[in-house]
ROSE-4610 file (N, C-alpha, C; in Angstrom, 1 decimal, always signed):
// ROSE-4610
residu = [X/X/X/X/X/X/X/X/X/X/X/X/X/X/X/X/X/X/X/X/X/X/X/X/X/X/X/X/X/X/X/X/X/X/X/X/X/X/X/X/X/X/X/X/X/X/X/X/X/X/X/X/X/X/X/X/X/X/X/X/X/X/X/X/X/X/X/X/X/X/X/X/X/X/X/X/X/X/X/X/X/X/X/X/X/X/X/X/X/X/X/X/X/X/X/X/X/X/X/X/X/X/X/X/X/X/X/X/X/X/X/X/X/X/X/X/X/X/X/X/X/X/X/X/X/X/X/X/X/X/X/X/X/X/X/X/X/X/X/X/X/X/X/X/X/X/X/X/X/X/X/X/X/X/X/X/X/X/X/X/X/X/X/X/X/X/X/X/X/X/X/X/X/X/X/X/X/X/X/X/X/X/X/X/X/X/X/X/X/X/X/X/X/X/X]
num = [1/1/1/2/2/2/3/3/3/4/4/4/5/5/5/6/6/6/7/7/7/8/8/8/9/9/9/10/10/10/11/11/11/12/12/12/13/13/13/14/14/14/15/15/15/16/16/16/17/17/17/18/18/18/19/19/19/20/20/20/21/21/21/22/22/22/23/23/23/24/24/24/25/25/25/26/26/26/27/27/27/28/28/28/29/29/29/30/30/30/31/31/31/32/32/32/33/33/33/34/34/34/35/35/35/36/36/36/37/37/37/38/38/38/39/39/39/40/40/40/41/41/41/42/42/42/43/43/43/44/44/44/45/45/45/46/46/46/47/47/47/48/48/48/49/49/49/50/50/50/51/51/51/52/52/52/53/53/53/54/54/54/55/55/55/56/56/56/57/57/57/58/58/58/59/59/59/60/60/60/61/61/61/62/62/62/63/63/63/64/64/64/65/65/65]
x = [+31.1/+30.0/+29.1/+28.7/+28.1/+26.5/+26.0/+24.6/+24.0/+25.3/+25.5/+24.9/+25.0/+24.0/+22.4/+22.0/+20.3/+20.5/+20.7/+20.4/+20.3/+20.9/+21.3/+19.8/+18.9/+17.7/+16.6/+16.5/+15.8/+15.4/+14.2/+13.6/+13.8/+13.7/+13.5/+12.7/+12.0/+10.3/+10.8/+11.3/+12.2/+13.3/+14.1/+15.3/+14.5/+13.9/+13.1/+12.2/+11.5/+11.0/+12.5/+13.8/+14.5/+14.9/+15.2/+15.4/+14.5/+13.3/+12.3/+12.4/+12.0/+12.7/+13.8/+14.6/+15.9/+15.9/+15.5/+15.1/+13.8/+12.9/+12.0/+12.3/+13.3/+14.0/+14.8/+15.4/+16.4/+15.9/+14.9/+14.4/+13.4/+12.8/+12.1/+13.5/+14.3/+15.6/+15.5/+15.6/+16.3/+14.9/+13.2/+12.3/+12.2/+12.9/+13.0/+13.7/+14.5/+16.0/+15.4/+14.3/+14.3/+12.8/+11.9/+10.7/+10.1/+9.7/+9.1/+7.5/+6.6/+5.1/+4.9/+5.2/+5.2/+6.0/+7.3/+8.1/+7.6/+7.0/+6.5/+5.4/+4.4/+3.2/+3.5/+4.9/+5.6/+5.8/+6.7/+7.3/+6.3/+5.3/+3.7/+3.6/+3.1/+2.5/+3.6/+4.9/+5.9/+6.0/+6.0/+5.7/+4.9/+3.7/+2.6/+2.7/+2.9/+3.2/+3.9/+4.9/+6.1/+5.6/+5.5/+5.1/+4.0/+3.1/+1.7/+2.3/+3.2/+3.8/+4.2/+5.4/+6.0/+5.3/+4.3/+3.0/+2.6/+2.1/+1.4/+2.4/+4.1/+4.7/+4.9/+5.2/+5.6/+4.3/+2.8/+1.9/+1.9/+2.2/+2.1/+3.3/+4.3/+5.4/+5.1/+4.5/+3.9/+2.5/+2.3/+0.9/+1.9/+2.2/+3.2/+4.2/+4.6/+5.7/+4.2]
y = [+1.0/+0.1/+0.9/+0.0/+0.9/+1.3/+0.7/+0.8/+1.6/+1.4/+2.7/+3.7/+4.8/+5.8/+5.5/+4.2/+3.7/+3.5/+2.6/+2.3/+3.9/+4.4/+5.7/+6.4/+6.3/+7.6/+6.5/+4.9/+4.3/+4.3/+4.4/+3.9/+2.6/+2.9/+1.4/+0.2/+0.5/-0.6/-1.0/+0.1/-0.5/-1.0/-1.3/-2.2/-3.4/-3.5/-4.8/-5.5/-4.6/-5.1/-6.0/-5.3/-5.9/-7.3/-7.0/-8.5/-9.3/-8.8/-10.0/-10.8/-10.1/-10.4/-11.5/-11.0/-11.8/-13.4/-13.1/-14.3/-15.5/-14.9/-15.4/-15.6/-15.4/-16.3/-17.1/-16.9/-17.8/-19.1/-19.0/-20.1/-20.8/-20.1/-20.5/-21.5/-21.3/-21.6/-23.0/-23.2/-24.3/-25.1/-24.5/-25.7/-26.3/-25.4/-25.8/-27.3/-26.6/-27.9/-29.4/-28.9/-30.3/-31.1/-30.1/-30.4/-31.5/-31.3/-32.3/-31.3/-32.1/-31.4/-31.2/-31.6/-31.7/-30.0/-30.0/-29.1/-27.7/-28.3/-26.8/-26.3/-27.0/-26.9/-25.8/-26.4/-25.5/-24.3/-24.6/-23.3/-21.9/-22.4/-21.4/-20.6/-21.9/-21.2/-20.4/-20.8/-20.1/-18.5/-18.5/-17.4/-16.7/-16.8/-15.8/-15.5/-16.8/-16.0/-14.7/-15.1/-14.2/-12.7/-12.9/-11.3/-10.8/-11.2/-11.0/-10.7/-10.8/-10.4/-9.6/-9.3/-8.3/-6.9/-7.6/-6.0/-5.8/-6.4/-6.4/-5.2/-5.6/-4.7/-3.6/-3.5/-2.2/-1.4/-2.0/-0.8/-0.4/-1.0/-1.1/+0.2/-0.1/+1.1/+2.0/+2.1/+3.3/+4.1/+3.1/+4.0/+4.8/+4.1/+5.0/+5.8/+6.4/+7.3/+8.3]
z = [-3.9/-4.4/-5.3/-6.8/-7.6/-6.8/-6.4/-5.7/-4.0/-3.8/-2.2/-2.3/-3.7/-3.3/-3.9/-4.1/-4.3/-2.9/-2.4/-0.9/+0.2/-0.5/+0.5/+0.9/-0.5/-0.7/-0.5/+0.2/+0.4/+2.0/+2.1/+4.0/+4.4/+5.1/+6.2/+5.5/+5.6/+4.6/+3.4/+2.2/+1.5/+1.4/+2.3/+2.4/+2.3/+3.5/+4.2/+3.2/+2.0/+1.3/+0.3/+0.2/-1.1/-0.2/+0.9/+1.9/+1.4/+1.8/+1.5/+0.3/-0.5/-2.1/-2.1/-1.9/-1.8/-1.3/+0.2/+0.9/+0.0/-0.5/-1.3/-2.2/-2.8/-4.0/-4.0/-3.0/-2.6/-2.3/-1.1/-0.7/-1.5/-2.6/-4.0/-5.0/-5.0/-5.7/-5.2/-3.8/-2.9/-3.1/-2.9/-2.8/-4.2/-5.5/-6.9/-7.0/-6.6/-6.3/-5.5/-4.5/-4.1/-4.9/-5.2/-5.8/-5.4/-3.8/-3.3/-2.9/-3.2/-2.6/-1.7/-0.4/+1.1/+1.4/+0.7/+0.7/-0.2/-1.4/-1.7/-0.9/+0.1/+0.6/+1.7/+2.3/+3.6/+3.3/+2.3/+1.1/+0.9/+0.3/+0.3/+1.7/+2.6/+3.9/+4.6/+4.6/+5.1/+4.7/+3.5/+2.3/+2.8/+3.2/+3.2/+4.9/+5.6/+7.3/+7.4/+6.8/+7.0/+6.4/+4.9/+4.2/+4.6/+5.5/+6.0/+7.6/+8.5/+9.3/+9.0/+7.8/+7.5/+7.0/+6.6/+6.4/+7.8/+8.6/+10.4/+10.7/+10.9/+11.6/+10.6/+9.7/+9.0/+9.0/+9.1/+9.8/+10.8/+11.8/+12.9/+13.4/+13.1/+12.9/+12.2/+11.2/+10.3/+11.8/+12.2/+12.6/+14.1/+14.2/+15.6/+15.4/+14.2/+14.1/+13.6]
């Protein structure tokens, strides 16, 4: 796989960040697709739970190693 040795010299936090990415576009793709307001509204707050979680633990794990 041409990209095996990028992943190789990347941590933990950076994977998780290209996930996030990923998942966030994806699911940006799908609330495109339905373009309803109710659905973009969820779409936002879902958005910021999650990456505002995903900062929580990745300090939280940073402060304990």
């Amino acid at each position: 796989m041409i990209l095996a040795p990028i992943f190789d010299d990347i941590d933990r936090t950076e994977r998780a960040t290209i996930g996030l990415t990923a998942a966030y576009l994806a699911t940006l793709s799908a609330v495109w697709l339905v373009d309803e307001p109710i659905v973009w509204l969820a779409w936002a707050i879902g958005a910021v739970a999650v990456s505002g979680a995903a900062m929580i633990v990745a300090n939280r794990i940073r402060s304990i190693e």
